[in-house]
C-alpha positions as CSV (number, residue, x, y, z in Angstrom):
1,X,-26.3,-8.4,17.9
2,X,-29.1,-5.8,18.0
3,X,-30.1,-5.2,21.9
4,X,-33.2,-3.1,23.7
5,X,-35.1,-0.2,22.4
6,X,-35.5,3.4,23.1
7,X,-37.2,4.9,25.6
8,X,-40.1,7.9,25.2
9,X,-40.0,10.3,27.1
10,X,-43.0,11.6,29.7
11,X,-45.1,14.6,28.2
12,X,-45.1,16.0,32.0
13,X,-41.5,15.7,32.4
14,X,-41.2,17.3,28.6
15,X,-43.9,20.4,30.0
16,X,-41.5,20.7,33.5
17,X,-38.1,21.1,31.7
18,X,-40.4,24.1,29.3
19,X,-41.0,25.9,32.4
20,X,-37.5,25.5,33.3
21,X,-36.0,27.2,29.8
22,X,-38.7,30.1,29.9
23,X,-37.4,31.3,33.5
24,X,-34.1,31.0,32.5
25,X,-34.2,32.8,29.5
26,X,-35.9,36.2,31.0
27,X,-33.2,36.4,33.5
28,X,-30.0,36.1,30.6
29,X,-31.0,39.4,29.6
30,X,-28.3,40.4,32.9
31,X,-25.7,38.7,31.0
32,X,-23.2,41.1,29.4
33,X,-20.2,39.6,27.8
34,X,-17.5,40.2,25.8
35,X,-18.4,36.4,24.0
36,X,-20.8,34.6,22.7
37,X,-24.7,33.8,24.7
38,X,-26.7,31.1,22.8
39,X,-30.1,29.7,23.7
40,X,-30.8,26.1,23.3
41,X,-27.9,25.3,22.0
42,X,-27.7,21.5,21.0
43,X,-24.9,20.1,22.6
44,X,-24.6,17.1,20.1
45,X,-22.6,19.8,18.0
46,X,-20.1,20.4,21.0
47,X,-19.1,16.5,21.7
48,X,-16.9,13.9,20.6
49,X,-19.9,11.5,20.9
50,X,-22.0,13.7,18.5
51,X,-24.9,13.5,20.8
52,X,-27.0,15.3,23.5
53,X,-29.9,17.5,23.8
54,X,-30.0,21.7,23.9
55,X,-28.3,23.4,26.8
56,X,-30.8,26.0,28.4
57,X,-28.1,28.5,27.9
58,X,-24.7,28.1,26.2
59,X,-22.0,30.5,26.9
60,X,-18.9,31.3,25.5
61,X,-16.5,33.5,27.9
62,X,-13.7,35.5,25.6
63,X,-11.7,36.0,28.8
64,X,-11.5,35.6,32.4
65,X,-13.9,38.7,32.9
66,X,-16.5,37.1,31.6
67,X,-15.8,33.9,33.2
68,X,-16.7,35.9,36.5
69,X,-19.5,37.9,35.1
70,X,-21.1,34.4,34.1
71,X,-20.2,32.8,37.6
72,X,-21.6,36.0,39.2
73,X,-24.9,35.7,37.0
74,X,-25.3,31.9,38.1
75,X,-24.8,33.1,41.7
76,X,-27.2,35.3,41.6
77,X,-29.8,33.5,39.6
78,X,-29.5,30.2,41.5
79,X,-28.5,28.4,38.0
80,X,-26.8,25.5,37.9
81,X,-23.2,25.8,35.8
82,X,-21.4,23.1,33.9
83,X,-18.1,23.4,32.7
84,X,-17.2,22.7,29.2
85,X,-14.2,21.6,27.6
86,X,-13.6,20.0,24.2
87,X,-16.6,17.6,25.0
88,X,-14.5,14.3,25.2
89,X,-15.0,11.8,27.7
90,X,-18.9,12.7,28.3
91,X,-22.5,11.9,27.3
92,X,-25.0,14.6,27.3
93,X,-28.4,13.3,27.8
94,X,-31.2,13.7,24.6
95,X,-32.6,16.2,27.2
96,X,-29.5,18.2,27.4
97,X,-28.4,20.4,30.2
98,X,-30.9,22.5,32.5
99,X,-29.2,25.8,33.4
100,X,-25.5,27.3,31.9
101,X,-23.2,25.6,29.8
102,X,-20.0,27.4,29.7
103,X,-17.6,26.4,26.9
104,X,-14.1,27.1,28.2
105,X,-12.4,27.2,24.3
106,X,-12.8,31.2,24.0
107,X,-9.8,30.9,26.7
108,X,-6.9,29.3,24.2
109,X,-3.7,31.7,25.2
110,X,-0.2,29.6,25.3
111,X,3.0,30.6,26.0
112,X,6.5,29.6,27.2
113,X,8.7,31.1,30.3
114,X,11.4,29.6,31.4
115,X,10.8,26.0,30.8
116,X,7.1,26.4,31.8
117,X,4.4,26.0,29.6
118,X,1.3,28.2,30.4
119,X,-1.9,27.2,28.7
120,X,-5.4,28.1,29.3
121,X,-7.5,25.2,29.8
122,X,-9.3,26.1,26.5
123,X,-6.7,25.0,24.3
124,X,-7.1,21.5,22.6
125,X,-4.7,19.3,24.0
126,X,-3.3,18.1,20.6
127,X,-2.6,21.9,19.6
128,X,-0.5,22.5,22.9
129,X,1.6,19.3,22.2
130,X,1.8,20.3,18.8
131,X,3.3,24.2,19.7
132,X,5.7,22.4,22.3
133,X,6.9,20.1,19.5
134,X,7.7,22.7,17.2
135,X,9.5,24.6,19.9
136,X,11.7,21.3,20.6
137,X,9.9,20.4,23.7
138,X,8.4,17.2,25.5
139,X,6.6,17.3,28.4
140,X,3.0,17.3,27.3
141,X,3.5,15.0,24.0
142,X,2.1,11.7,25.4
143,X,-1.1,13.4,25.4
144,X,-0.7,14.0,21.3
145,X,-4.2,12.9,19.3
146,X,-6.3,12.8,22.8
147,X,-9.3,14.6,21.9
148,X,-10.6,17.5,24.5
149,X,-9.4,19.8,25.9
150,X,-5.9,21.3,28.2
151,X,-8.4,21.8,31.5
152,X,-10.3,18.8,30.8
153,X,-6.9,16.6,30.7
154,X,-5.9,18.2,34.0
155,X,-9.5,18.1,35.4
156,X,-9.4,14.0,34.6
157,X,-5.3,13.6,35.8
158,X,-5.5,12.3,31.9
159,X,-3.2,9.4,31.4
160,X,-1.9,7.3,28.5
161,X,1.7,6.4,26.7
162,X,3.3,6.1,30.1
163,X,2.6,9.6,30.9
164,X,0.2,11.0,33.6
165,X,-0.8,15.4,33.9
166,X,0.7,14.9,37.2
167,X,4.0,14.1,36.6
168,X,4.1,17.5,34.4
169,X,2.0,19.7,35.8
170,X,4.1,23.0,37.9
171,X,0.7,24.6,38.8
172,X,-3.1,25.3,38.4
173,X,-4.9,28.8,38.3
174,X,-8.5,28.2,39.3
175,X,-11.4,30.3,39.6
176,X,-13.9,29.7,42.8
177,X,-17.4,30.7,42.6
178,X,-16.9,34.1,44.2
179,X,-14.2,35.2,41.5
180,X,-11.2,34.6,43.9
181,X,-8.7,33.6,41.6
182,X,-5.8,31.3,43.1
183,X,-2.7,29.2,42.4
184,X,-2.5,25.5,43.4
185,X,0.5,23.9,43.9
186,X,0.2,20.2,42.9
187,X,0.6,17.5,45.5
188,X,0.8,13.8,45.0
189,X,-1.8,12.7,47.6
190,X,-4.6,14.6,45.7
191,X,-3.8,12.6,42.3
192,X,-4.5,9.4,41.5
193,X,-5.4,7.2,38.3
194,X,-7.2,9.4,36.3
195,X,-8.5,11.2,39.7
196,X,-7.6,14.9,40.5
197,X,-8.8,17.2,43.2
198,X,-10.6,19.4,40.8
199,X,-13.0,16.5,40.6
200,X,-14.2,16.9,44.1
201,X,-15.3,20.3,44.3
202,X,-16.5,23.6,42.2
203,X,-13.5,25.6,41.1
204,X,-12.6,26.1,38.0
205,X,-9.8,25.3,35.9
206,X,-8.6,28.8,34.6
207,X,-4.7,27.7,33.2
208,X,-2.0,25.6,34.1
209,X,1.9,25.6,34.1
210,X,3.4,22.8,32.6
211,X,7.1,21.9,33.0
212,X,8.9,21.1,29.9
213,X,11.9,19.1,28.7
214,X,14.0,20.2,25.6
215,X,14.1,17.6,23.0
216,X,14.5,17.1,19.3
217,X,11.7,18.1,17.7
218,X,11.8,15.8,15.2
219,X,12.2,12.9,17.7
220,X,9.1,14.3,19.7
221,X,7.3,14.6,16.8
222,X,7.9,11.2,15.5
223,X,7.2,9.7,19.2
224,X,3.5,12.2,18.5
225,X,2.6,10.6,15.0
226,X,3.4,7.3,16.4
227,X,0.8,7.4,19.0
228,X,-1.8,9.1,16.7
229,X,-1.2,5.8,14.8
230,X,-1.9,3.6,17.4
231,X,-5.3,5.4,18.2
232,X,-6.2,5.0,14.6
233,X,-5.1,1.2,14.5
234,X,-7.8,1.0,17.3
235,X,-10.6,3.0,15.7
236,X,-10.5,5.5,18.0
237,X,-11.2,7.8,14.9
238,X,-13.3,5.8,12.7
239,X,-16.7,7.5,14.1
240,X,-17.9,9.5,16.9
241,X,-17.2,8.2,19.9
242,X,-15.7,9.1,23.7
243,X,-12.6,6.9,23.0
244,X,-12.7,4.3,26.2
245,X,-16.1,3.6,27.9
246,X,-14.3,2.2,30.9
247,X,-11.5,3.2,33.1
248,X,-8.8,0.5,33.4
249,X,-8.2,-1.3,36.9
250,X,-5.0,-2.9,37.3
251,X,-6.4,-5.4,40.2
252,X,-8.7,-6.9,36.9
253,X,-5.5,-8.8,35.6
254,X,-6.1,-7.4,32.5
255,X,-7.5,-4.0,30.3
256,X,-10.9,-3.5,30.2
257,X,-10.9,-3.8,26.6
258,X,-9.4,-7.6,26.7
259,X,-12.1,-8.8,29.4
260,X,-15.4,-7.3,26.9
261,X,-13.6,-8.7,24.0
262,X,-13.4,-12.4,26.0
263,X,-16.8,-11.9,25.9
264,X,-17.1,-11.3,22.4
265,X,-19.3,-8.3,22.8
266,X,-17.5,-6.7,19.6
267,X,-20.0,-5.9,17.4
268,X,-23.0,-5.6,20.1
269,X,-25.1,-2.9,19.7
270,X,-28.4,-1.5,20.8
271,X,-29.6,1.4,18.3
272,X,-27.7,3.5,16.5
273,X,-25.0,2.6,19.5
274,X,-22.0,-0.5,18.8
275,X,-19.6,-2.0,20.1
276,X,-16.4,-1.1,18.2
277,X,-15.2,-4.3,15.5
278,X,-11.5,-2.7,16.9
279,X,-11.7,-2.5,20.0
280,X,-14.0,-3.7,23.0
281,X,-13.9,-0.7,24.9
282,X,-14.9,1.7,22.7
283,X,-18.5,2.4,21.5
284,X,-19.3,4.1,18.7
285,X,-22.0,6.2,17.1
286,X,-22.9,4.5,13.9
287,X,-24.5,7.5,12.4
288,X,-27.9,7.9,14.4
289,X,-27.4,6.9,17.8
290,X,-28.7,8.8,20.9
291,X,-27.3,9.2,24.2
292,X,-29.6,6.5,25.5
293,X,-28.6,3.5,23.6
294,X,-24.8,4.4,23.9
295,X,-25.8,4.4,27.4
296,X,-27.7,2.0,27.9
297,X,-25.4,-0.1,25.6
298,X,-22.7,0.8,28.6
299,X,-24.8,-0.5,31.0
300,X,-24.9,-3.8,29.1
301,X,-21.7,-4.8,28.4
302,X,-20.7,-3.8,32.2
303,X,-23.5,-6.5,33.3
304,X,-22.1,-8.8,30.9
305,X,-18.3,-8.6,32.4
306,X,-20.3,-8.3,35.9
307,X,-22.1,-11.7,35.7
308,X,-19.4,-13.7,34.0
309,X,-16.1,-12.3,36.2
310,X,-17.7,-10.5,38.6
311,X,-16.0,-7.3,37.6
312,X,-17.7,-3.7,38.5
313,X,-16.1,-1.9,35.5
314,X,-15.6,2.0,36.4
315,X,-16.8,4.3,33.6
316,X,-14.4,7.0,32.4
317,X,-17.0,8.4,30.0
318,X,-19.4,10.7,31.9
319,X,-22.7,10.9,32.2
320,X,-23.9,14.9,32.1
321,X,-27.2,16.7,31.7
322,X,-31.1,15.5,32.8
323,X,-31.1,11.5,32.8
C-alpha cells in the first residue's frame, strides 16, 4: 500500500540553514589536521540507510590529536559536533547536519594483550570479530554481520545472538570536551537493554578493551557465518536499510517484528520507503527513498501497532540532523 506524500521544504528555512554553512565555513580555515576536512559532504554516502542531506563540515580525525584539535575548534567556535560511526542505526534528515560531523573510521587500530582485545571505536564491528576469529577467539563474535561500527556498538550496549557489549566489555577510553582523556571501568547499573551511559552525556568513545575467550576458530567462525545467514534469511541485506526500526520490549509478549507483521503492514510503503516482504521490522530503501518517507513511514506503522494494541514502540533507529 502506497501511503502520504513528501513534504517541501520552506524557502526561508532553505535561506537560514545558507547563512548557517557560510559562517561555518570561514571559520574551518583554523582547522589543521592530519586527516581529511570536507564541506558539504552528503551524508547519504556515509549510512546504512543510503540517505541524508550534506553535513556543514565533515571531518575525518587520523588520530587522537586531531580528535582534540577538532573538539578544541568546536569549543571555540560554538559548533555543534556529532559523532560518526559506521552510520548504522540512524537517519540523517534531507537537510543533513548543521555544524561538524566527525567520522570516527580514521581511528581503526586493534590489538590483543593478554586476553584483552583493544579496538578503537573506528573499526567495523564485523572486522574486529573477524581478527578475533582468526586468532581463535570469542568474545565479540555474536556481533559478527552487525553493520556499524566498534564505538557505535558500545555507545548503543548493542545486543543480539544472546550476547550483550556489556557482558564483554573490560574498559572504555573516552575523550571529554576539554581533551581529558580517561578510563571507565564498566558497571552494571549504567547498562541496560541497548542503553549505555555514553548515551547520556558528551564524551567520546576513543577505544575499548574487550575480554576474550579462546576458542576454535573454526567453531567461532562457523557460529559467525551462521548468524550472517540468519540476517540474510531476514533481508537484512537485501537493500539499504538501518536493520530494526524498533527496539524490542519484552513486557509486549512478543518482538516487535511479530506485532507489525499481525498487522500485516509488510509491504506498506510511503515513497521510495517499504516495509520489508521479510521482515516487519525492517524498512527499506527501495532505490529512491528520502529520510522523510522512511520516517514518516516509522511514524505510521508505530500508530498502527498504537491504535490496535496500544503499544508505544521504542525506536532503535535514530533520528540525526535538522528535522
Amino acid at each position: 500500500m502506497q501511503l502520504g506524500a513528501i513534504s517541501v521544504e520552506k524557502p526561508e528555512r532553505i535561506r537560514y540553514y545558507a547563512r548557517e554553512m557560510v559562517s561555518v565555513k570561514k571559520s574551518a580555515g583554523k582547522i589543521n589536521i592530519r586527516g581529511q576536512l570536507l564541506f558539504e559532504e552528503p551524508m547519504a554516502s556515509h549510512t546504512t540507510y543510503r540517505v541524508g542531506g550534506p553535513a556543514d563540515l565533515f571531518a575525518v580525525p587520523a588520530d587522537d590529536n586531531d580528535l582534540i584539535a577538532l573538539l578544541q575548534f568546536c569549543s571555540n567556535e560554538g559548533v555543534e559536533p556529532f559523532i560518526l560511526g559506521g552510520g548504522a542505526n540512524i537517519l540523517v534528515s534531507d537537510r543533513g547536519i548543521r555544524g561538524l560531523v566527525i567520522d570516527m573510521t580514521g581511528i581503526c587500530s586493534i590489538a590483543e594483550h593478554d586476553g584483552i582485545l583493544e579496538v578503537a571505536a573506528g573499526l567495523p564491528v564485523s572486522d574486529a570479530c573477524a581478527w578475533c576469529a582468526d586468532r581463535g577467539y570469542g568474545g565479540l563474535h555474536f556481533l559478527y554481520s552487525m553493520p556499524g561500527s566498534v564505538g557505535g556498538a558500545v555507545w548503543m550496549n548493542a545486543r543480539c545472538y544472546d550476547g550483550e557489549v556489556y557482558d564483554v566489555l573490560a574498559y572504555v577510553d573516552t575523550l571529554r570536551p576539554d581533551g581529558t582523556i580517561e578510563r571507565y571501568t564498566p558497571r552494571a547499573q549504567d547498562f541496560g537493554y541497548k542503553v549505555s551511559p555514553f548515551q547520556r552525556d558528551n564524551r567520546i568513545i576513543l577505544r575499548c578493551g574487550v575480554r576474550l575467550t579462546p576458542m576454535d576458530r573454526d567453531t567461532v567462525w562457523r557460529r559467525m557465518r551462521s548468524y550472517r545467514a540468519d540476517r540474510e534469511s531476514k533481508g537484512h541485506f537485501a537493500a539499504p536499510s538501518a536493520g530494526s526500526v524498533f527496539k524490542n520490549n519484552r513486557a509486549f509478549g512478543s518482538p516487535s517484528g511479530v506485532i507489525i507483521d499481525r498487522l500485516g503492514l509488510r509491504g506498506s510503503r510511503i515513497g521510495g520507503a517499504r516495509v520489508s516482504d521479510r521482515h516487519a521490522n525492517i524498512i527499506i530503501n527501495t532505490g529512491n527513498a528520502t529520510a522523510d518517507d522512511i520516517d514518516r513511514l516509522a511514524a505510521f506503522v508505530a500508530e498502527q501497532v498504537r491504535q490496535r494494541f496500544g503499544f508505544t514502540l521504542e525506536r532503535e533507529v535514530l533520528r540525526v540532523g535538522e528535522w
